[in-house]
ROTILUM-911591 format. One record per atom (N, C-alpha, C): residue number from 1; atom name; z, y, x. Coordinates in Angstrom, 3 decimals. Layout:
BEGIN
+-----+------+----------+----------+----------+
|   n | atom |       up |    north |     east |
+-----+------+----------+----------+----------+
| NUM |   CA |        Z |        Y |        X |
...
+-----+------+----------+----------+----------+
This chain:
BEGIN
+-----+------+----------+----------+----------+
|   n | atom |       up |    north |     east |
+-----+------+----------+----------+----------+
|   1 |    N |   -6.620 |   12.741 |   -6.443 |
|   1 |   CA |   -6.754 |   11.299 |   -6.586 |
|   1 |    C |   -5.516 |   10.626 |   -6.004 |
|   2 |    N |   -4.915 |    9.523 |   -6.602 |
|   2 |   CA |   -3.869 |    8.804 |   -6.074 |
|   2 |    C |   -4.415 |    8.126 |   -4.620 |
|   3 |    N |   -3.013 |    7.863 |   -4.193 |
|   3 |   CA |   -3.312 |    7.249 |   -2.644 |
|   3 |    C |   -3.015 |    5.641 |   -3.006 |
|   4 |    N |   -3.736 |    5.066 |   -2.255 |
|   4 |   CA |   -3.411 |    3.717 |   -2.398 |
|   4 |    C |   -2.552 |    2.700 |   -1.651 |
|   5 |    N |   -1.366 |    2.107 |   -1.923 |
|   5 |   CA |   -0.278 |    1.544 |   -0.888 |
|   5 |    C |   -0.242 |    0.476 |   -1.176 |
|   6 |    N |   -0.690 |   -0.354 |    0.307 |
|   6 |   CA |   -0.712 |   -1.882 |   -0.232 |
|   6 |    C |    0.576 |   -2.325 |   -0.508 |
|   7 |    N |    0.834 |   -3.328 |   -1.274 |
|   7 |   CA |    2.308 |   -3.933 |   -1.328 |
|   7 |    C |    1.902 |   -5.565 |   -1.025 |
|   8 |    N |    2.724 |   -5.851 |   -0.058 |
|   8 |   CA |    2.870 |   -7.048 |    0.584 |
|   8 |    C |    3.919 |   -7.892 |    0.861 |
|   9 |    N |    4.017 |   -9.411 |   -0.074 |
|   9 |   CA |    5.005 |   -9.687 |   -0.518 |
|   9 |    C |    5.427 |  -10.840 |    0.888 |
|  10 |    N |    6.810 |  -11.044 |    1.161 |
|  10 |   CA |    7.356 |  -11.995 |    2.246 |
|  10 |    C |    7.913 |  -12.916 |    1.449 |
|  11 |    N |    8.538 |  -13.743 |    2.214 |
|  11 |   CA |    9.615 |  -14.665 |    1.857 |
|  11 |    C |   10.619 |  -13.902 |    1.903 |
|  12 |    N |   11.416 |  -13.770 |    3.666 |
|  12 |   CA |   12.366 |  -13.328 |    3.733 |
|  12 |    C |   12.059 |  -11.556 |    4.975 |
|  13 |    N |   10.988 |  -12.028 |    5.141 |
|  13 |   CA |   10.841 |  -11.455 |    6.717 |
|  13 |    C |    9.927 |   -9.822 |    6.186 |
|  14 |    N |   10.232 |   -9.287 |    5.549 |
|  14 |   CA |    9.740 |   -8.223 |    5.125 |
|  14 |    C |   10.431 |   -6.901 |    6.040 |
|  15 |    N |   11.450 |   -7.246 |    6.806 |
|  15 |   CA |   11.770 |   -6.005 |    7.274 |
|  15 |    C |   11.466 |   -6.577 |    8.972 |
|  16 |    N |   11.269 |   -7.699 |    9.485 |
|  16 |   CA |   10.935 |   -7.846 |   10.683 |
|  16 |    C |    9.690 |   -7.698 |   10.357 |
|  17 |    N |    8.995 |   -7.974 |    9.551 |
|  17 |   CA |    6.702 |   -8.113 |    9.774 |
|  17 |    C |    6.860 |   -6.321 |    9.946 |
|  18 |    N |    7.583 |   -5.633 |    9.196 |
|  18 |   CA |    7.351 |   -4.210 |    9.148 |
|  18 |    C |    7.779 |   -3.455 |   10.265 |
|  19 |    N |    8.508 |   -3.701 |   11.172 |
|  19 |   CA |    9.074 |   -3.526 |   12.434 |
|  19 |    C |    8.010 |   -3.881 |   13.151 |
|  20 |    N |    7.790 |   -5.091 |   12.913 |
|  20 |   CA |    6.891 |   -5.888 |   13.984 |
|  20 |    C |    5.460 |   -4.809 |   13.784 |
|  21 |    N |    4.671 |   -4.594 |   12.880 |
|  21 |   CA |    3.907 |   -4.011 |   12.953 |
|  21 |    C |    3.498 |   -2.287 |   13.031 |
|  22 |    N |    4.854 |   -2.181 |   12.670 |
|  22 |   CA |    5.011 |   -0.707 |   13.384 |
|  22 |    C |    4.960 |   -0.268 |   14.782 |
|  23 |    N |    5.375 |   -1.336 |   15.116 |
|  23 |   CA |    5.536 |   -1.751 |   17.263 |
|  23 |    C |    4.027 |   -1.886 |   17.745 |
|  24 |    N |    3.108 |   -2.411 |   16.845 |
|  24 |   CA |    1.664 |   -2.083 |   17.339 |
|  24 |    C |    0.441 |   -1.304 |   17.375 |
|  25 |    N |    1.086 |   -0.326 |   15.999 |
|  25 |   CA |    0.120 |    0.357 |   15.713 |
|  25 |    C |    0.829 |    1.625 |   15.760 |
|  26 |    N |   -0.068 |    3.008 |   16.453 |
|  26 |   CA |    0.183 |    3.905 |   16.832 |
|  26 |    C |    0.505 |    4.787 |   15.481 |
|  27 |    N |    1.447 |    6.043 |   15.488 |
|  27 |   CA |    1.889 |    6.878 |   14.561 |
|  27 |    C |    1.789 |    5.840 |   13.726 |
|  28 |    N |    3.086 |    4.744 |   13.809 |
|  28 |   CA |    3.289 |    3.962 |   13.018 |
|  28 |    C |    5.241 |    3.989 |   12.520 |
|  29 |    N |    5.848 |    3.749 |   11.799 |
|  29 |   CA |    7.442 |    4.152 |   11.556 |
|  29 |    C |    7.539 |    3.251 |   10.017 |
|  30 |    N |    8.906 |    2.956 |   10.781 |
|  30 |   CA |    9.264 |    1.917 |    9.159 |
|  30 |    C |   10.311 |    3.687 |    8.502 |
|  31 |    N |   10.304 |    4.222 |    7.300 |
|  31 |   CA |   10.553 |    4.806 |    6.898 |
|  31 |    C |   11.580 |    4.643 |    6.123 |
|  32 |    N |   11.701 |    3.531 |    5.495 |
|  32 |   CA |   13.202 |    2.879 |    4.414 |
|  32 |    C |   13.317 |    1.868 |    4.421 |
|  33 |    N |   14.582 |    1.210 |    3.983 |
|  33 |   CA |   14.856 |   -0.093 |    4.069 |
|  33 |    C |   15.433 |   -0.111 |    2.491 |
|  34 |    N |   15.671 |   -0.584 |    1.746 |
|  34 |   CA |   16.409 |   -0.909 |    0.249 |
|  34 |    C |   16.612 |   -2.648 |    0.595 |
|  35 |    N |   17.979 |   -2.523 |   -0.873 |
|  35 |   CA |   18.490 |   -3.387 |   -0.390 |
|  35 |    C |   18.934 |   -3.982 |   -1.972 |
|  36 |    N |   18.761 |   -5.600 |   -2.257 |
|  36 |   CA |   19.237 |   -5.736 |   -3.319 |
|  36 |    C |   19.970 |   -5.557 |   -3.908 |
|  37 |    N |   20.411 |   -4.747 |   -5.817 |
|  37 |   CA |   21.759 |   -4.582 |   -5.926 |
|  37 |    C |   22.540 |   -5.587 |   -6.322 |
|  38 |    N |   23.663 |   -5.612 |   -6.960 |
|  38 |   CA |   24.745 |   -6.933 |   -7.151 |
|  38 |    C |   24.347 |   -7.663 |   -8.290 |
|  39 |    N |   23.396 |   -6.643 |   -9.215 |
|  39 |   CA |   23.066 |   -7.412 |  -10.258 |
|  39 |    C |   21.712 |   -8.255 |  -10.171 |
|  40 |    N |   20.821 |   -8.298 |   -8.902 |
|  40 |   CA |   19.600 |   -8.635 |   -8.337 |
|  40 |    C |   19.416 |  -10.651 |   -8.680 |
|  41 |    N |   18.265 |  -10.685 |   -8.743 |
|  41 |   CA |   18.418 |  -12.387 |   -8.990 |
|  41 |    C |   18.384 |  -13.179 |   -7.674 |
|  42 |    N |   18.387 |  -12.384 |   -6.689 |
|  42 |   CA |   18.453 |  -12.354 |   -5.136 |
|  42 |    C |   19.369 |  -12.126 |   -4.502 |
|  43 |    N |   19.703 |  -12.582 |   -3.427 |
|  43 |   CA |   20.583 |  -12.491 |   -2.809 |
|  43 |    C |   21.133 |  -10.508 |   -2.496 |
|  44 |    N |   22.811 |  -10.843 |   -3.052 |
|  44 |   CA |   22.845 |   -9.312 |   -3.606 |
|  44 |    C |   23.078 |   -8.616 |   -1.983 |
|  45 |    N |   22.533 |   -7.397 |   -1.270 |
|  45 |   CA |   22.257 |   -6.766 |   -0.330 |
|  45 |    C |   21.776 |   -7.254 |    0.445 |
|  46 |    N |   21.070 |   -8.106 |    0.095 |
|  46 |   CA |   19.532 |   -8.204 |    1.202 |
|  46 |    C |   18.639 |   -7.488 |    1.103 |
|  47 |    N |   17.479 |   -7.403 |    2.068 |
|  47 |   CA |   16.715 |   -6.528 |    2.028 |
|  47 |    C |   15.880 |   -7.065 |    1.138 |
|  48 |    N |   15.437 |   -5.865 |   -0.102 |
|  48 |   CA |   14.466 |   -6.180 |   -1.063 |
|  48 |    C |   13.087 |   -5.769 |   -0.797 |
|  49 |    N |   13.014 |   -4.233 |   -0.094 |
|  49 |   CA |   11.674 |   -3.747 |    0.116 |
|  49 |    C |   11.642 |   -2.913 |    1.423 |
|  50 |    N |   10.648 |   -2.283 |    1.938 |
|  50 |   CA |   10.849 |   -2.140 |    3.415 |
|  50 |    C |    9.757 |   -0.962 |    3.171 |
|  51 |    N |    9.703 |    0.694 |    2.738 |
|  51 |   CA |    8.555 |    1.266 |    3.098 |
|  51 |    C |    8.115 |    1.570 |    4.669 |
|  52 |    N |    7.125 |    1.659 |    4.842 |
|  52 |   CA |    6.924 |    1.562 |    6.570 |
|  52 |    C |    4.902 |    2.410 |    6.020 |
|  53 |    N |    4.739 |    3.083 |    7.235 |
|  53 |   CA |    3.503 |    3.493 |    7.946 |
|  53 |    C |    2.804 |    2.879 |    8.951 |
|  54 |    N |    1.412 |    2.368 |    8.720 |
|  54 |   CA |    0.817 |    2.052 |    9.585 |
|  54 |    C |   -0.791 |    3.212 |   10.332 |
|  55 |    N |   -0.267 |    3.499 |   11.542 |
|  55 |   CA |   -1.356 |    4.499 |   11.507 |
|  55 |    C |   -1.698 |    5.604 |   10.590 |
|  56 |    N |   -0.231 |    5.629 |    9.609 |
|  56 |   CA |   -0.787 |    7.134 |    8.723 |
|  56 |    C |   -0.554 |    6.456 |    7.422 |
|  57 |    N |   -1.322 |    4.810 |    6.926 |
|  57 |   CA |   -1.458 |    4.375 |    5.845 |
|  57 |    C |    0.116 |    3.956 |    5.654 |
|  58 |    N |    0.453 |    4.139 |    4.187 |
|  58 |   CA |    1.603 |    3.774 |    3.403 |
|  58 |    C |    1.569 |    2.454 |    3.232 |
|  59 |    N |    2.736 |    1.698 |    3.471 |
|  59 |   CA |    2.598 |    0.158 |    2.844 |
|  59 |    C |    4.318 |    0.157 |    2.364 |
|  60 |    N |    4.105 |   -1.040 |    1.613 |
|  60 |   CA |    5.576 |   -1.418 |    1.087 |
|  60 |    C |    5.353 |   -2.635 |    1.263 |
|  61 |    N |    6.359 |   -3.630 |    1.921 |
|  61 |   CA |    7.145 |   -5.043 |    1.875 |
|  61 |    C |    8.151 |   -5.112 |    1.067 |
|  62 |    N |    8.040 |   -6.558 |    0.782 |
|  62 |   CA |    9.136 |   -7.089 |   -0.264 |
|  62 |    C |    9.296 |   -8.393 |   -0.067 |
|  63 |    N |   10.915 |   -8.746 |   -0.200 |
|  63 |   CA |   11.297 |   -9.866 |    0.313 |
|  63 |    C |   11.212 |  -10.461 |   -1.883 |
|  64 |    N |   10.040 |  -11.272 |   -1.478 |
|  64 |   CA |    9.904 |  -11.434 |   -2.932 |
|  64 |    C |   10.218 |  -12.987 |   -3.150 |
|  65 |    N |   10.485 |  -14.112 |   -1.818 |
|  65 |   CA |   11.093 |  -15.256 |   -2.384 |
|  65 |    C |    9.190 |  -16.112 |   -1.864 |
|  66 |    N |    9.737 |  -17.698 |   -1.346 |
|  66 |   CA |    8.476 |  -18.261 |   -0.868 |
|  66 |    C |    7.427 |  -19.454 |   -2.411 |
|  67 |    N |    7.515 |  -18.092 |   -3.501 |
|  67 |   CA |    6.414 |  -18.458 |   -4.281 |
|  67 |    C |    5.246 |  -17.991 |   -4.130 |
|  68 |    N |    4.767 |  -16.781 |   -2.616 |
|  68 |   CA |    3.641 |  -16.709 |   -2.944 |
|  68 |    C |    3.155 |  -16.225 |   -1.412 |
|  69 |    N |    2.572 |  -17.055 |   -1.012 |
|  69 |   CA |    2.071 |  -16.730 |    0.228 |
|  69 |    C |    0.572 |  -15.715 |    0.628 |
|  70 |    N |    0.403 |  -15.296 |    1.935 |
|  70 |   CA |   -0.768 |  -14.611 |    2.302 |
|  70 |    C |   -1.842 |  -15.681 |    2.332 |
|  71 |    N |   -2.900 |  -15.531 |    2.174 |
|  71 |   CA |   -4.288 |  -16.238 |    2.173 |
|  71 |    C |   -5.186 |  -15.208 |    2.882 |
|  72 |    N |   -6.849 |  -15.586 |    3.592 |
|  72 |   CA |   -7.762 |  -15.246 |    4.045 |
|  72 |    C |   -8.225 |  -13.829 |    2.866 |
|  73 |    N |   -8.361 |  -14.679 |    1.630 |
|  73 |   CA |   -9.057 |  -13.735 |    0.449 |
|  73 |    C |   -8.877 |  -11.984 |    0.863 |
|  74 |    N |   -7.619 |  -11.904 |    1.371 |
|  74 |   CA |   -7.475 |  -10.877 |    1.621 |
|  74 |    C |   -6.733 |  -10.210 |    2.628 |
|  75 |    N |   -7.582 |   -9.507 |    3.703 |
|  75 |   CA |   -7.292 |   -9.137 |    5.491 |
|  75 |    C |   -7.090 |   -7.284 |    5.252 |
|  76 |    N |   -7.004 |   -7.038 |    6.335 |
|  76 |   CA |   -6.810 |   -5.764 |    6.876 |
|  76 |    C |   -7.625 |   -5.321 |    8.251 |
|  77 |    N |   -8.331 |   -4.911 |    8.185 |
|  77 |   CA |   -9.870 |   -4.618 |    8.644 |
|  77 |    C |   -9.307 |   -3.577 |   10.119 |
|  78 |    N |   -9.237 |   -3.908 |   11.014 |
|  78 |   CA |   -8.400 |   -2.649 |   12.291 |
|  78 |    C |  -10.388 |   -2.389 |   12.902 |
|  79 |    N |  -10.771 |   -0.989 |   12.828 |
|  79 |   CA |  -11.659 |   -0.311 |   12.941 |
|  79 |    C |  -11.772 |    0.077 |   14.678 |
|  80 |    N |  -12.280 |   -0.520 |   15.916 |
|  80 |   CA |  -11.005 |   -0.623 |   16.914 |
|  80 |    C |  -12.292 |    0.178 |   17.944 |
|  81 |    N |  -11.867 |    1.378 |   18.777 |
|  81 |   CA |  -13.103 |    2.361 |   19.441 |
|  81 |    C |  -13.504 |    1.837 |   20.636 |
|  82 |    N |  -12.949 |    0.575 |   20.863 |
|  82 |   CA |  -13.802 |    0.131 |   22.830 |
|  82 |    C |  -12.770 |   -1.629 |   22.998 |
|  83 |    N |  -13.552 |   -2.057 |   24.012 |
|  83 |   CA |  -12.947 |   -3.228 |   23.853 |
|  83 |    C |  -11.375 |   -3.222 |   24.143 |
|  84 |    N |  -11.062 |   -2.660 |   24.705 |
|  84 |   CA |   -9.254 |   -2.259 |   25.081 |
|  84 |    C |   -8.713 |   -2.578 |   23.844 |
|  85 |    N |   -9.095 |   -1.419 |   22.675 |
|  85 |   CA |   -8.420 |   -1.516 |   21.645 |
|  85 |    C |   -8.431 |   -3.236 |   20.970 |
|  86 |    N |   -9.551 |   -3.554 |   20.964 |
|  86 |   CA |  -10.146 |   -4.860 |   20.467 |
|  86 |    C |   -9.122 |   -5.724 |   20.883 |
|  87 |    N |   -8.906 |   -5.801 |   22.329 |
|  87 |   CA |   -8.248 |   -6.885 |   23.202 |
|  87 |    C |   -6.673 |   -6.686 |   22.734 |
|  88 |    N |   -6.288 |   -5.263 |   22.619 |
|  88 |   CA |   -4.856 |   -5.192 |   22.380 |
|  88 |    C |   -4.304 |   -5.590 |   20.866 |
|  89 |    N |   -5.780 |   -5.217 |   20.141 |
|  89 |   CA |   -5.061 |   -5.834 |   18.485 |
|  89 |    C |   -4.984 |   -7.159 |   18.600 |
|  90 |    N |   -6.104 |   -7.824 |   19.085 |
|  90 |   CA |   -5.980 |   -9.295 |   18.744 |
|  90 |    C |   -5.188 |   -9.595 |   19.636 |
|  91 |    N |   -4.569 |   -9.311 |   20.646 |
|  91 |   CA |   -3.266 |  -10.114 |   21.621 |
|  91 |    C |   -2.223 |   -9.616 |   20.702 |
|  92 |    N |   -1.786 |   -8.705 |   20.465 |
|  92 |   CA |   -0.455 |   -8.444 |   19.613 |
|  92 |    C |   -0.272 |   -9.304 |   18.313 |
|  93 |    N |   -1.340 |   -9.096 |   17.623 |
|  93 |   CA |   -1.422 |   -9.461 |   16.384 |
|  93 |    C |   -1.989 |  -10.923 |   16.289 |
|  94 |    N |   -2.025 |  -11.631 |   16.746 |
|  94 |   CA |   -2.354 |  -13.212 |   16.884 |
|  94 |    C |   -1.302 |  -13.909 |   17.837 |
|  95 |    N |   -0.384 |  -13.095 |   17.982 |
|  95 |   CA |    0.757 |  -14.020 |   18.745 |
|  95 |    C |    1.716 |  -14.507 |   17.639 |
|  96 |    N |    2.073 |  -15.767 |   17.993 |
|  96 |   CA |    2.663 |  -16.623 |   17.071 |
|  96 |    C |    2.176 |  -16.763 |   15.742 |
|  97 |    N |    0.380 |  -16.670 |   15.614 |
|  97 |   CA |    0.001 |  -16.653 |   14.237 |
|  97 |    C |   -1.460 |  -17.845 |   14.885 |
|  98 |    N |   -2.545 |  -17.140 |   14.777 |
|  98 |   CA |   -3.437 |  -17.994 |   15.134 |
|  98 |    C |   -5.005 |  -17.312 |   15.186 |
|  99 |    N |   -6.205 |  -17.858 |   15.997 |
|  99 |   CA |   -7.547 |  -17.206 |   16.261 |
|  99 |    C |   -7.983 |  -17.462 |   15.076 |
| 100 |    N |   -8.499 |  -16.951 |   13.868 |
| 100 |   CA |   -9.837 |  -18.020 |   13.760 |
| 100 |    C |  -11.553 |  -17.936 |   13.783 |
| 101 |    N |  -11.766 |  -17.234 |   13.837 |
| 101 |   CA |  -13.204 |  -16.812 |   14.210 |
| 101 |    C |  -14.354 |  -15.621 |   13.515 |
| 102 |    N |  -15.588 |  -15.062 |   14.538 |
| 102 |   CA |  -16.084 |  -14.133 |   13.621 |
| 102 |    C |  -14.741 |  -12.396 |   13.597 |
| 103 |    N |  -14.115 |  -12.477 |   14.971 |
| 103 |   CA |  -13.385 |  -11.350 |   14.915 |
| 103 |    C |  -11.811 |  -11.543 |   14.113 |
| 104 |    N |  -12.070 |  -12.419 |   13.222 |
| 104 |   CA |  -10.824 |  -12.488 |   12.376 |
| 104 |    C |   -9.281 |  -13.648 |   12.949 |
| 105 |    N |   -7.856 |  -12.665 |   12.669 |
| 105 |   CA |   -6.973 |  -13.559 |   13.090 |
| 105 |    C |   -6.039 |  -13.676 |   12.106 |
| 106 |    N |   -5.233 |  -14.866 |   12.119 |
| 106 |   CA |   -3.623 |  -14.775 |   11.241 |
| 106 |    C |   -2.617 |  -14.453 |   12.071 |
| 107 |    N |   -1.820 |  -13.480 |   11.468 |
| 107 |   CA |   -0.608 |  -13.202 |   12.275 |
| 107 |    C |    0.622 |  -14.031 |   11.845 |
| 108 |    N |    2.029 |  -14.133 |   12.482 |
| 108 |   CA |    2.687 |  -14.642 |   12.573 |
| 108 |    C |    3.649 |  -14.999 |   10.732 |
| 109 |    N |    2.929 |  -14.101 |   10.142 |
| 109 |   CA |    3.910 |  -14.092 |    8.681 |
| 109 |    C |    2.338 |  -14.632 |    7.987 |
| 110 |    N |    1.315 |  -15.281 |    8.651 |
| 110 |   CA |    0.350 |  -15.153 |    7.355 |
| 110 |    C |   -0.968 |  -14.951 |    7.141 |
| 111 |    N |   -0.887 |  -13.253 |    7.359 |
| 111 |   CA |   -1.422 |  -11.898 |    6.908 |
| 111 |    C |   -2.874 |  -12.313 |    8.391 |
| 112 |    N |   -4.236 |  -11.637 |    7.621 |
| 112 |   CA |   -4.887 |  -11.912 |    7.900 |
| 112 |    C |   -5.792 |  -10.317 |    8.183 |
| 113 |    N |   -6.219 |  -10.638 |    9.295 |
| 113 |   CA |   -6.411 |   -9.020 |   10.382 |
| 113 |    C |   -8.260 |   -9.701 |   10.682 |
| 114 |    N |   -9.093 |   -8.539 |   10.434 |
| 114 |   CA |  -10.126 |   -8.741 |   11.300 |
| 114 |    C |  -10.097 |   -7.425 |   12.133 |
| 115 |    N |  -10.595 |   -7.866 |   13.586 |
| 115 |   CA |  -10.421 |   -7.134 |   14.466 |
| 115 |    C |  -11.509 |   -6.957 |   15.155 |
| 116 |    N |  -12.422 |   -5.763 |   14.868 |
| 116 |   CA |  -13.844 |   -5.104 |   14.769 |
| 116 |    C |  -13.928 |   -4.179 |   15.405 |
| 117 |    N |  -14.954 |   -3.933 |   16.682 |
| 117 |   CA |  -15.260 |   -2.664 |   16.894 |
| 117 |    C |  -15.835 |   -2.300 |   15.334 |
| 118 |    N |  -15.602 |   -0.564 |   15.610 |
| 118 |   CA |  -15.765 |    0.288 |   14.787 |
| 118 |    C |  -17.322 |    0.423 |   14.146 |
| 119 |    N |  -18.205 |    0.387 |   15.182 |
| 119 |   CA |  -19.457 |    0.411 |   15.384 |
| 119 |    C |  -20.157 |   -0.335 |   14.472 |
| 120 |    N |  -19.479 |   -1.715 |   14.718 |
| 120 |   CA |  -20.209 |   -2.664 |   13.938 |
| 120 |    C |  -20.557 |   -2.605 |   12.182 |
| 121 |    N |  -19.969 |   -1.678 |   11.727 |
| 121 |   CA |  -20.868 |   -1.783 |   10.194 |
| 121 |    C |  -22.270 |   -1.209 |   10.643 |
| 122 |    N |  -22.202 |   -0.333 |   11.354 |
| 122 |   CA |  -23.388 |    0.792 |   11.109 |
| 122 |    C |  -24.167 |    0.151 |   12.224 |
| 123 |    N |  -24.008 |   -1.362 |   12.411 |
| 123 |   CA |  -25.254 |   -1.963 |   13.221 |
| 123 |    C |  -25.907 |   -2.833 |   12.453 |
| 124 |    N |  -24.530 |   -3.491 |   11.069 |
| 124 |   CA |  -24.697 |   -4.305 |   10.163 |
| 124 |    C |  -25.973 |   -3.698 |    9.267 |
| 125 |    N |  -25.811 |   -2.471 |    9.031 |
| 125 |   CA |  -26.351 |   -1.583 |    7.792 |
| 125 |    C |  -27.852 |   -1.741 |    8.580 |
| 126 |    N |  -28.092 |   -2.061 |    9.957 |
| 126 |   CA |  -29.500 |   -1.253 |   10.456 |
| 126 |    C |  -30.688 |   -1.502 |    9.268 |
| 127 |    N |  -31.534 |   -1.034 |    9.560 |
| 127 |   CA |  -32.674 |   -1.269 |    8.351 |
| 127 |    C |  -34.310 |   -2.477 |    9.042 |
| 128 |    N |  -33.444 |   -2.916 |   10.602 |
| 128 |   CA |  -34.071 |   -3.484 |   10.657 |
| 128 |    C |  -33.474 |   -4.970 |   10.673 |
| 129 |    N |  -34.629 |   -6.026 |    9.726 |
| 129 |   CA |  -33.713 |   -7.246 |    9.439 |
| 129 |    C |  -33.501 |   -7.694 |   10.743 |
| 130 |    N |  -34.364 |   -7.917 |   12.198 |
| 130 |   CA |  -34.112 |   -8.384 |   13.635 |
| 130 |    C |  -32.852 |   -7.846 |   13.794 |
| 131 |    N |  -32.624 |   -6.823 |   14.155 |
| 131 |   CA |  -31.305 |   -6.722 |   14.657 |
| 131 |    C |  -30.221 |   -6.744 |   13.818 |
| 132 |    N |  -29.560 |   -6.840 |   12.686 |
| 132 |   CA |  -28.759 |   -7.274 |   11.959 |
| 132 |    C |  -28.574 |   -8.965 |   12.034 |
| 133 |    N |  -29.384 |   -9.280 |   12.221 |
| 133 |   CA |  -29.574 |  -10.770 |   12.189 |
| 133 |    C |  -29.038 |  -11.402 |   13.790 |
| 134 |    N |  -29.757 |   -9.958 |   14.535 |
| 134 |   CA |  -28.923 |  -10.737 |   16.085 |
| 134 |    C |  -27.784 |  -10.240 |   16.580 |
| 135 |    N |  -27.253 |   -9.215 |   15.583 |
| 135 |   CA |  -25.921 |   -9.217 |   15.720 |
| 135 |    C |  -24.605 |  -10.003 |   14.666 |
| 136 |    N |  -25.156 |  -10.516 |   13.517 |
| 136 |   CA |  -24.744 |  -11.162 |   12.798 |
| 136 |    C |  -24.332 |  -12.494 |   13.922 |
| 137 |    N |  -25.522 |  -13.004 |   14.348 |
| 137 |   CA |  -25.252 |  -13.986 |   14.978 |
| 137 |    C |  -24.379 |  -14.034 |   15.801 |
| 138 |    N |  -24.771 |  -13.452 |   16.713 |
| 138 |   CA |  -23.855 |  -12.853 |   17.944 |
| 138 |    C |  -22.486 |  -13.000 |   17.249 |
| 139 |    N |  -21.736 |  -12.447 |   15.978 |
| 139 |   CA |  -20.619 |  -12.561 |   15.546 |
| 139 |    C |  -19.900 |  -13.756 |   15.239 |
| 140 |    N |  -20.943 |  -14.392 |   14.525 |
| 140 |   CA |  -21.176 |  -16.158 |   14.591 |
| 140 |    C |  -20.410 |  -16.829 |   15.396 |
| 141 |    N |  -20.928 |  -16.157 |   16.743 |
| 141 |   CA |  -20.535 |  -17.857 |   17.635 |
| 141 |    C |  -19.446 |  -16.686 |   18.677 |
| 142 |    N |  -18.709 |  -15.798 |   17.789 |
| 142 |   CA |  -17.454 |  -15.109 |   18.385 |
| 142 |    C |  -16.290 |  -15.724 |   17.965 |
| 143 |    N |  -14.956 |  -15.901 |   18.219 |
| 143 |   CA |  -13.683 |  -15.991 |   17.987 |
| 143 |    C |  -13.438 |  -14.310 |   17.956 |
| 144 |    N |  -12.540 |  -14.029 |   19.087 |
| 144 |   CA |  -12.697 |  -12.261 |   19.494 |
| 144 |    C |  -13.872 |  -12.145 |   19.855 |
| 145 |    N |  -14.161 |  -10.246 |   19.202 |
| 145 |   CA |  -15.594 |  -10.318 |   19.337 |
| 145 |    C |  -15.672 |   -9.080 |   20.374 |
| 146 |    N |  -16.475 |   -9.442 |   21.510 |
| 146 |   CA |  -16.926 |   -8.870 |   22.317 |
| 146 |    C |  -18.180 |   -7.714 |   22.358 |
| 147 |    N |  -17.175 |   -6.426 |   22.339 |
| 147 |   CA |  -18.209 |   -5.390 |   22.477 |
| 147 |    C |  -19.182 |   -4.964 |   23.018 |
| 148 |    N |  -19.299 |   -5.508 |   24.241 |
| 148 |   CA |  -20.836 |   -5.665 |   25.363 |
| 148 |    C |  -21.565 |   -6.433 |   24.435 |
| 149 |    N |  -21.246 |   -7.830 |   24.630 |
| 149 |   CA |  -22.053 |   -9.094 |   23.555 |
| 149 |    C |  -22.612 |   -8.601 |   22.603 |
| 150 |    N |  -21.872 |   -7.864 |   22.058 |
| 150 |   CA |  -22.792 |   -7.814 |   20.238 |
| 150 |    C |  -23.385 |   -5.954 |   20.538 |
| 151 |    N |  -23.337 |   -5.180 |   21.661 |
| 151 |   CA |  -24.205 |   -4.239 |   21.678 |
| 151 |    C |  -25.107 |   -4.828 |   22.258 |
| 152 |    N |  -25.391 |   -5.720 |   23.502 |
| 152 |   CA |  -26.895 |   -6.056 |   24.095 |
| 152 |    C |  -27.797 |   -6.953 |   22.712 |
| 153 |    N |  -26.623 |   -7.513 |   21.859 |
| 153 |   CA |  -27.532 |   -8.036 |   20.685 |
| 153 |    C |  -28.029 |   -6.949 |   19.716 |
| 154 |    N |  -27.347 |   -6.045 |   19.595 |
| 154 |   CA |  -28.114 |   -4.806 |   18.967 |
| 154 |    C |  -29.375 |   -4.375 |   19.363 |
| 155 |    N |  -28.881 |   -4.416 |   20.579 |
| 155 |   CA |  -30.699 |   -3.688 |   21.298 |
| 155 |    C |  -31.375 |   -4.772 |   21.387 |
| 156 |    N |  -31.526 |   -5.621 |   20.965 |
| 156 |   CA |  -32.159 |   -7.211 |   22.066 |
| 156 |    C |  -32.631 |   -7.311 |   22.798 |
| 157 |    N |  -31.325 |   -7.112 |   23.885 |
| 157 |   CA |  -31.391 |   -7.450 |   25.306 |
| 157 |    C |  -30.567 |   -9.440 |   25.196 |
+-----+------+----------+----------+----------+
């Protein structure tokens, strides 16, 4: 089966967001840089595309010009094992971008990160409607979401 590589378009900043996010995420490496050629409708040897690794996953940047910006519609989900991790994605990755709530942040180019303990689908999935409902909530009235908080709402404590 093919692998799937997001491609994520910049203005100009396709080889700093890819730096930048290589710097936060572990067994992470920008791998290539390309560069426009002379015949490009872009500025000729600038950087056009940027392959880079995040955690293992393949991505490609592209300095594609400011016709098309990042939106909410579509985030990047960090799966995170204890609150440490939690605390360190959303401080890295919400600097010079912004909170906005329910776990989810914008980072500095845009790009839109929810930042989840790991746990939480398989509390979402429970089969009982009470506790889905009091951890739903619990998520509700989160910005960053707190891993104590939404386990004592699991158990309802």
């Amino acid at each position: 089966m093919p692998r799937l590589t997001p491609f994520l378009w910049f203005d100009t900043q396709a080889e700093e967001a890819a730096r930048f996010y290589a710097s936060v995420f572990p067994r992470s490496a920008v791998k290539a840089v390309h560069h426009f050629p002379e015949d490009a409708p872009m500025t000729p040897g600038a950087v056009m595309t940027v392959d880079f690794t995040l955690d293992g996953q393949d991505f490609i940047a592209l300095n594609g010009g400011p016709m098309h910006r990042f939106n909410p519609a579509v985030s990047f989900v960090v799966n995170c094992a204890n609150q440490a991790e939690i605390d360190h994605y959303w401080s890295a990755l919400s600097e010079g971008g912004g909170e906005v709530e329910c776990g989810w942040i914008r980072d500095r180019y845009g790009l839109s990160w929810q930042i989840v303990p790991g746990v939480l689908w398989e509390w979402l999935q429970s089969s009982d409607p009470a506790t889905k409902a009091r951890v739903l909530h619990a998520v509700w009235s989160m910005a960053k979401l707190d891993l104590a908080a939404l386990e004592r709402a699991y158990r309802g404590e």
